[in-house]
N, C-alpha and C positions, 0 to 999 in steps of 0.2 A: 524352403529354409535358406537363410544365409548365412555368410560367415563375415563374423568381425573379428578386429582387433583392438580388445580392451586393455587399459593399462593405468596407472595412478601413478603421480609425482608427488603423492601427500608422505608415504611409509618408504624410507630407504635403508632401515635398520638390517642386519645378518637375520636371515629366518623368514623373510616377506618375499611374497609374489610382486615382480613390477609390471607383469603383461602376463597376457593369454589371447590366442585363439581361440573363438570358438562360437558354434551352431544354434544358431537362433532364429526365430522368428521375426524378429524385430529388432530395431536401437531399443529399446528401452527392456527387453527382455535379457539382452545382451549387457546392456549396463548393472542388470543385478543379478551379476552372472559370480560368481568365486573362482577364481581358477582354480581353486583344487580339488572340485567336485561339482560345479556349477550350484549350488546350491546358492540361495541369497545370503550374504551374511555378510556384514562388516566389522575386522576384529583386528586385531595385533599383526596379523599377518599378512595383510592385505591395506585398505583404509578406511578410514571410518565413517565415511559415507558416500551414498552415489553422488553428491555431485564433486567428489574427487576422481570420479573415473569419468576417461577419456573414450571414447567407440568412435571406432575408422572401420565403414564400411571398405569391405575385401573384396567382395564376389558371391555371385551365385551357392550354393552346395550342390555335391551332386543325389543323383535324386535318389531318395532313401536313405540319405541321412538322418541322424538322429540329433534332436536338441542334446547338446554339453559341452563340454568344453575337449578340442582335441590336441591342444598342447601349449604346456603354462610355463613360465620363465621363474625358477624360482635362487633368489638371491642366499644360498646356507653359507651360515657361520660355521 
């Protein structure tokens, strides 16, 4: 597993995630990742599709890691 840093410049509104770390298998597992549960999903709260999210390979995980996400940036109103 490894760890990225996902993030979107599309959604800057009060109540949107701008970034996340987190534990994947891949770039592209990684990029349909939600920061708020890793779940796939593009909504209100995040953006509204993968190709507004950015993936910046981090680093390794250590080993026994689990795919999700371990910590998300989130912008409240």
């Amino acid at each position: 597993m490894k760890l990225f840093l996902i993030s979107q410049n599309e959604n800057h509104d009060y109540d949107t995630y701008d970034s996340a770390v987190v534990c994947a298998s891949s770039e592209s597992e990684a990029k349909n990742m939600h920061p708020r549960d890793g779940e796939l999903r593009f909504n209100y709260d995040w953006c509204s599709s993968v190709d507004f999210v950015n993936v910046q390979y981090i680093g390794e995980a250590a080993e026994g890691m689990k795919k999700g996400v371990i910590c998300a940036s989130f912008n409240a109103g």
